[in-house]
MARDREN-932361 format. One line per 10 residues: number of its first residue (from 1); their letters; for each residue x, y, z of C-alpha. Coordinates in steps of 0.02 Angstrom, whole numbers. Example, Ala and Ser with C-alpha at 12.3 -4.5 7.8 and 13.67 -1.06 7.14 Angstrom:
! residues 2
1 = as = 615/-225/390; 684/-53/357
END
This chain:
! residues 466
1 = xxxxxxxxxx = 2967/6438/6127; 2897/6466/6302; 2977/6539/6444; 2931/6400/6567; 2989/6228/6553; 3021/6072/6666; 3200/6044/6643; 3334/6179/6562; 3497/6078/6516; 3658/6182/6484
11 = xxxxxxxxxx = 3777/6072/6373; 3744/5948/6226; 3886/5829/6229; 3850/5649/6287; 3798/5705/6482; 3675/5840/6439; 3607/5763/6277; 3572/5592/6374; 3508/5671/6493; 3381/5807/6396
21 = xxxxxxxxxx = 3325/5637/6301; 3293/5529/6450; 3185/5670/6528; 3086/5724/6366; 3062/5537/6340; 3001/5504/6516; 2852/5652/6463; 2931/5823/6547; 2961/5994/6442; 3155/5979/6431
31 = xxxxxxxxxx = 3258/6123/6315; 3440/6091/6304; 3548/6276/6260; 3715/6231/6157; 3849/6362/6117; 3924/6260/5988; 3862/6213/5814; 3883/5996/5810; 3984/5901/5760; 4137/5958/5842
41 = xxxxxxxxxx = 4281/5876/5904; 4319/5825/6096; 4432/5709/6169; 4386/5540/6213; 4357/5411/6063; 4374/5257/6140; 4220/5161/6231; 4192/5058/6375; 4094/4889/6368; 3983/4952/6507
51 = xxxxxxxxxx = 3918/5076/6382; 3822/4952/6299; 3661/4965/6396; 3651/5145/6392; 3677/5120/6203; 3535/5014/6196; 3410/5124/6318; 3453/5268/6227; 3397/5157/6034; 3554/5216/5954
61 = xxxxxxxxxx = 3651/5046/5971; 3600/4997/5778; 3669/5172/5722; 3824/5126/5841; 3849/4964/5761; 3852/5048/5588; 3969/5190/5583; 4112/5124/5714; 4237/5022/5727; 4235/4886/5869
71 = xxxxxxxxxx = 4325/4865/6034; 4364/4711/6097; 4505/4765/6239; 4653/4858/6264; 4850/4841/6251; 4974/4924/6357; 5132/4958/6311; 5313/5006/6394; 5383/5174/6274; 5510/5047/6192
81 = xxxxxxxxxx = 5391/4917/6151; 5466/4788/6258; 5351/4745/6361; 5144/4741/6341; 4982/4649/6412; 4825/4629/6304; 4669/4655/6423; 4527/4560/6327; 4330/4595/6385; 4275/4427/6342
91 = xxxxxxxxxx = 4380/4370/6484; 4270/4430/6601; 4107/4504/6488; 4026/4313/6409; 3907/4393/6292; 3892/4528/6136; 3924/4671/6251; 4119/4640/6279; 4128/4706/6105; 4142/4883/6138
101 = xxxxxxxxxx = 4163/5036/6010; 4304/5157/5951; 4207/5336/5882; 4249/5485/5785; 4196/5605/5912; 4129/5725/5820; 3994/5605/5751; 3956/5512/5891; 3902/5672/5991; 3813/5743/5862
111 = xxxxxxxxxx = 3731/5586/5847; 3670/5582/6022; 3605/5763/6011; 3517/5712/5859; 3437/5583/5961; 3411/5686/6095; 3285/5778/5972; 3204/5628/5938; 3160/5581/6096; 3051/5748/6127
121 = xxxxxxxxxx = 3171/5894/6197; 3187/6060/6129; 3384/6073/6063; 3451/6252/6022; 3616/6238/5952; 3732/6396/5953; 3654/6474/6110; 3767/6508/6235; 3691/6511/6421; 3769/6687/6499
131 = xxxxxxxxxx = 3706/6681/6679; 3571/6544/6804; 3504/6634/6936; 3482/6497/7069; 3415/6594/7218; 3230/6528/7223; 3253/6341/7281; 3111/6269/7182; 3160/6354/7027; 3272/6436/6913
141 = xxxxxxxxxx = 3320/6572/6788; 3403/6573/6662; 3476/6693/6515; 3523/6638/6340; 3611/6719/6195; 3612/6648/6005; 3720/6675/5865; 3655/6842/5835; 3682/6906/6023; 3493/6904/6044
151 = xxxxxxxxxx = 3451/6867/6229; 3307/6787/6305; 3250/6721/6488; 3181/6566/6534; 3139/6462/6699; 3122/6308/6750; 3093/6185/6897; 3267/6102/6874; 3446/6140/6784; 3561/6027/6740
161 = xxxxxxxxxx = 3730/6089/6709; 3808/5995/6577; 3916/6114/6507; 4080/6020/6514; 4246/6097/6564; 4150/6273/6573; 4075/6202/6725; 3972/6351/6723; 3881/6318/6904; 4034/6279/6984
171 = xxxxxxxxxx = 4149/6415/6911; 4048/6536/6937; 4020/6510/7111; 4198/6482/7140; 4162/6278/7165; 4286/6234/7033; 4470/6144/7109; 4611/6090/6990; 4680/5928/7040; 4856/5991/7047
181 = xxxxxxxxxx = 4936/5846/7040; 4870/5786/6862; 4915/5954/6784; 4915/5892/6612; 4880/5922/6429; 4813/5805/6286; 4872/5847/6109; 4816/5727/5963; 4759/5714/5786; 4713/5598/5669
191 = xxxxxxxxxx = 4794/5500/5526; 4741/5409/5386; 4822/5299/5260; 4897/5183/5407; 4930/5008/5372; 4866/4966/5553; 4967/4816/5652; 5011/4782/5827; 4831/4746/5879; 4748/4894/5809
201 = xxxxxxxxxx = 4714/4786/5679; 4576/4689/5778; 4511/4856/5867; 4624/4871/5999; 4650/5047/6108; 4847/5054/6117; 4912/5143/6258; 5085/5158/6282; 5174/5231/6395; 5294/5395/6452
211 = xxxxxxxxxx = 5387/5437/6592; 5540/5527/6667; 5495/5708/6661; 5337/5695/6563; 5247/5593/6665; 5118/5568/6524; 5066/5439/6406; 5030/5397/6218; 4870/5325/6144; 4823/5253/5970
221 = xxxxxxxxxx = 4644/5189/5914; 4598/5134/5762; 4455/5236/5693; 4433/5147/5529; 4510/5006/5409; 4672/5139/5383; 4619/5273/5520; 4702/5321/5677; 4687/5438/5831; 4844/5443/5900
231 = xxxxxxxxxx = 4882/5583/6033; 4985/5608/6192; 4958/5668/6385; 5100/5776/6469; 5142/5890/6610; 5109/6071/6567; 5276/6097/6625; 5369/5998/6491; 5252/6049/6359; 5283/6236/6407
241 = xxxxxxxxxx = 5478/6209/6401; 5447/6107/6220; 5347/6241/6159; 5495/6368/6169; 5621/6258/6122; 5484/6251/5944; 5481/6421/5918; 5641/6479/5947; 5689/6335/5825; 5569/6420/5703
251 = xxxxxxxxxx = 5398/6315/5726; 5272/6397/5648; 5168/6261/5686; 5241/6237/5876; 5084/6097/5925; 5081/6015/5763; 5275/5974/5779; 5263/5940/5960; 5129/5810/5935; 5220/5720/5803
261 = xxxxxxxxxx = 5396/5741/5903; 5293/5662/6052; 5219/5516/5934; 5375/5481/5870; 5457/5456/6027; 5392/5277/6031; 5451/5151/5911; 5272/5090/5881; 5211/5231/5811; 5330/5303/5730
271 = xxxxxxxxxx = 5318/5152/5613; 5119/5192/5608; 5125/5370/5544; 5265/5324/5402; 5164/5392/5218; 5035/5405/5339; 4947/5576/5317; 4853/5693/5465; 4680/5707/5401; 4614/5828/5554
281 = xxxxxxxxxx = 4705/5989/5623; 4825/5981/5786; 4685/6010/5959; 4740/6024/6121; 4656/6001/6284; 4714/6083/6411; 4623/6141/6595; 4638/5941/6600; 4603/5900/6762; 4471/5954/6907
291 = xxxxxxxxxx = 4342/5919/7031; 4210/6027/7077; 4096/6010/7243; 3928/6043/7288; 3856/5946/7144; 3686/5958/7180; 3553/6045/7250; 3339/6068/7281; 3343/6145/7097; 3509/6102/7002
301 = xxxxxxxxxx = 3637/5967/6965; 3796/5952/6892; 3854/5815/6772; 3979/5749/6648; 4147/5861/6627; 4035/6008/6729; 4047/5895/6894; 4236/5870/6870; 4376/5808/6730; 4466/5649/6745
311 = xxxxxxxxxx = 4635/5619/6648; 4575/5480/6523; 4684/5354/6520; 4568/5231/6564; 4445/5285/6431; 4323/5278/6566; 4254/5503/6523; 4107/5457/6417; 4059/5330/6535; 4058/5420/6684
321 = xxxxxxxxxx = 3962/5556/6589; 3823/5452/6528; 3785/5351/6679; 3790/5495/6795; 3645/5551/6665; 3538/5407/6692; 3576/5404/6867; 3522/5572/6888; 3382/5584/6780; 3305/5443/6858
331 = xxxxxxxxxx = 3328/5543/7023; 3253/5685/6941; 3104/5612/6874; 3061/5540/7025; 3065/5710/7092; 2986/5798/6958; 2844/5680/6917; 2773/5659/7122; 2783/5855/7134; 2901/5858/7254
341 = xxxxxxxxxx = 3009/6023/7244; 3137/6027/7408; 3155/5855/7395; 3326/5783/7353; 3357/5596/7450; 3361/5512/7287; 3489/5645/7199; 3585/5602/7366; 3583/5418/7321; 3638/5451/7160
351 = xxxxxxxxxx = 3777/5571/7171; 3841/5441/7306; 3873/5314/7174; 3932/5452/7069; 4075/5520/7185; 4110/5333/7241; 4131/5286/7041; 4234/5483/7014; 4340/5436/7175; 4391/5258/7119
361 = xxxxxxxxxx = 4435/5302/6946; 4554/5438/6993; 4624/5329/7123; 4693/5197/6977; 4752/5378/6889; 4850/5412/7025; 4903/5216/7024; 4939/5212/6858; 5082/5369/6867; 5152/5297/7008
371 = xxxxxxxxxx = 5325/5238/6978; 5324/5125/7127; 5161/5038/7087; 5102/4909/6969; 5139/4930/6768; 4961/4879/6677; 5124/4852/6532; 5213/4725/6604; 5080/4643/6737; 5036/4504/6615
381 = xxxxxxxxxx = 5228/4488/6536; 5259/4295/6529; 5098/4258/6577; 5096/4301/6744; 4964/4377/6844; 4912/4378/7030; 4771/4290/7124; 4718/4310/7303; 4528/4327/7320; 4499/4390/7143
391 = xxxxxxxxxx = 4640/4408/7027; 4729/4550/6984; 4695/4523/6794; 4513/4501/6824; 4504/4641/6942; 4583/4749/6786; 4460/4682/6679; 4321/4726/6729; 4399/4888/6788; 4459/4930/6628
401 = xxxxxxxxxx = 4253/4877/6579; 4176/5017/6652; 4136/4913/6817; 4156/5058/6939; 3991/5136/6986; 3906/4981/7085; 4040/4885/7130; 4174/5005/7142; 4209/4963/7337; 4244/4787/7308
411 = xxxxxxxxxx = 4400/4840/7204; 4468/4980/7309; 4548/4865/7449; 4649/4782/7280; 4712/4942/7226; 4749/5011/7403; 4866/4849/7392; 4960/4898/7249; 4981/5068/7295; 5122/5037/7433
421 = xxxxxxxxxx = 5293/4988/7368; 5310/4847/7513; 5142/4758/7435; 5196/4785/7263; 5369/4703/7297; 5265/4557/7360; 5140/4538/7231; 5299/4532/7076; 5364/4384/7214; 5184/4291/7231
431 = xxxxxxxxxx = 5112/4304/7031; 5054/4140/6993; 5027/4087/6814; 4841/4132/6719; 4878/4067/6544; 4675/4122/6511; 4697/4310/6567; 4857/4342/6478; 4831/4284/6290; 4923/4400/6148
441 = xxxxxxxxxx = 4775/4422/6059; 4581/4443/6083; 4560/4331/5964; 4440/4470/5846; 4426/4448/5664; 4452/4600/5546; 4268/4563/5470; 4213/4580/5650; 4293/4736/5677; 4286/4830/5532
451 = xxxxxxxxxx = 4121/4770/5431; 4048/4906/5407; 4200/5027/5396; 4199/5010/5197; 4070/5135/5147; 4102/5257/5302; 4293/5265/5276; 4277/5312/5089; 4146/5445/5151; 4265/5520/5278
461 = xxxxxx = 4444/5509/5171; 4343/5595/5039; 4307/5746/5172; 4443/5895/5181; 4547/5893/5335; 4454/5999/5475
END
């Protein structure tokens, strides 16, 4: 391998293998270092509708279409199960790309980094990236390691930090913020042998959710015809006070029990996971959420989980990830390919939707654990919804889409709205009745949903448990 290339990328999950791919395909030398040996597992199985472009760009929407299960919408839930609102894609997305996907992880990533091959760049799994020397502004060094602690050096015109919550540029030049007000932890597994029901049965995400002092929330997606992900999202502080209350119980297994303690909570799934059996080991993710400034630069950029970690209730991390990719590969190529080294007015552009997109999405994070503002549970109870310029359940929709990098703006002034406890008050007085927005049921057939599942299911029960 030689020493000199266009494009280094540190990271191969879906930021830095889109990415590497986009480059190598657009005709520059692009090697992508990985410490990890694919698949592994990561947080985040559930997929937005706005996806579906970069699916197809990218030629992996066939491969997509045949190992996962599909993703017409989401349902929210109170904890008891007493109150819920179905938010359906096709209310606001009128052709096939409403129907978005639910993933094992694991596979999908590996199956963009195979991809990423395919498209030209040079991948080197289990090579871990030790420092990037960054002090010549038209191009950079950096030193490698693989398995067997062998080191090399190589430069290149351009790095792209995509090494997720490493953030390796911005921790190690002490760019790296927690957001201290979403310190949280996600703790999940996976089950199979579920009879699936209360809309997972049609591909629905399923997030429920948990307040008082855990100021967290529950999710459940189907990954298969008797497959779930089902995890939870709490405040380090409850989970630390759990954990010894575990072990000095005798847990030897303090997360496992916690996680099913957590699940069982809510009536929902607790009915789920009965003969049910966990088919993956207990993972936590913790260092949960951060931003990170400075995200670009004459010779570097940071993107996906490197350029900052959202709490992902809104299933909106893989998104964010990939479109920052094409966004700033675009940027880069535009640089790269008119030789023009200090230049970095269209990196500016990009990063601007990027922040604006970051900004708005932890804005309805912050709405969304708000006790004062609105419940995305019981906004549609009774079939009720609001309507002043655009409605609140349309607004949600194509929130809850993935419509937040080009349009984010015209949705802030909404939110700002429902932020203040006076404007909430008057918003429960003033719903008006949307019959269309606030259907049950997206109306998805099993065969639709789960078509292909036969084959892939018996192929991953048949696996042992990770």
């Amino acid at each position: 391998m030689s020493d000199m290339h266009d494009v280094i990328v540190v990271g191969g999950g879906p930021a830095g293998s889109t990415a590497a791919g986009l480059l190598a395909r657009d005709g520059h030398d692009v090697v992508l270092f990985e410490r990890e040996r694919f698949p592994r597992e990561h947080v985040g199985e559930s997929l937005l509708p706005f996806c579906y472009p970069l699916f197809r760009e990218l030629g992996v929407l066939p491969e997509l279409e045949r190992r996962f299960v599909r993703k017409p919408g989401v349902r929210f839930i109170d904890k008891f199960g007493h109150a819920s609102t179905t938010w359906c894609f096709n209310h606001v997305i009128h052709d096939d790309t409403y129907l978005s996907f639910q993933v094992l992880r694991g596979e999908f990533d590996h199956m963009l980094l195979d991809n990423t091959r395919r498209l030209g760049a040079a991948v080197h799994e289990q090579t871990r990236v030790k420092e990037v020397d960054l002090s010549s502004p038209d191009m950079v060094t950096v030193t490698t390691a693989d398995a067997a602690g062998t080191q090399a050096t190589h430069r290149a015109r351009f790095v792209i930090d995509a090494s997720g919550r490493d953030a390796l540029l911005g921790a190690k030049n002490g760019w790296r913020k927690p957001r201290e007000e979403l310190d949280r932890t996600a703790i999940w597994s996976h089950w199979n042998g579920v009879k699936l029901a209360g809309g997972l049965e049609e591909g629905l995400s399923i997030i429920i959710y948990v307040g008082e002092e855990k100021k967290g929330w529950i999710w459940v997606f189907p990954l298969g015809r008797d497959r779930i992900t089902a995890g939870f999202v709490a405040q380090n502080s409850y989970i630390r006070e759990q954990r010894r209350r575990l072990e000095a119980e005798g847990s030897t297994d303090w997360r496992s029990d916690f996680c099913v303690q957590e699940l069982c909570q809510a009536p929902f799934v607790k009915e789920l996971l009965k003969g049910a059996n966990q088919c993956l080991d207990t993972l936590v993710n913790g260092d949960y959420s951060y931003e990170v400034t400075n995200h670009f630069g004459s010779n570097y950029a940071m993107i996906g989980d490197a350029r900052g970690f959202i709490d992902p209730i809104f299933s909106s991390g893989v998104f964010l990830s990939m479109k920052t990719a094409f966004l700033v590969s675009a940027a880069l190529h535009d640089k790269l390919a008119n030789n023009r080294p200090g230049a970095t007015e269209r990196l500016s552009d990009a990063f601007r939707l990027v922040s604006g997109a970051y900004g708005f999405v932890h804005k309805m994070i912050n709405l969304f654990y708000s006790p004062h503002a609105i419940s995305w549970a019981q906004v549609g109870v009774e079939g009720n919804a609001h309507r002043q310029a655009e409605s609140a359940m349309a607004a949600g929709h194509f929130m809850l889409s993935g419509d937040f990098f080009e349009n984010y703006e015209k949705y802030h002034r909404f939110f700002d709205l429902l932020s203040n406890p006076n404007h909430f008050e008057r918003y429960k007085r003033q719903i008006i009745d949307r019959s269309d927005l606030n259907d049950t049921t997206c109306h998805t057939s099993w065969e639709t949903v789960f078509a292909n599942m036969a084959e892939m299911d018996a192929t991953r029960n048949a696996a042992p448990a990770a």
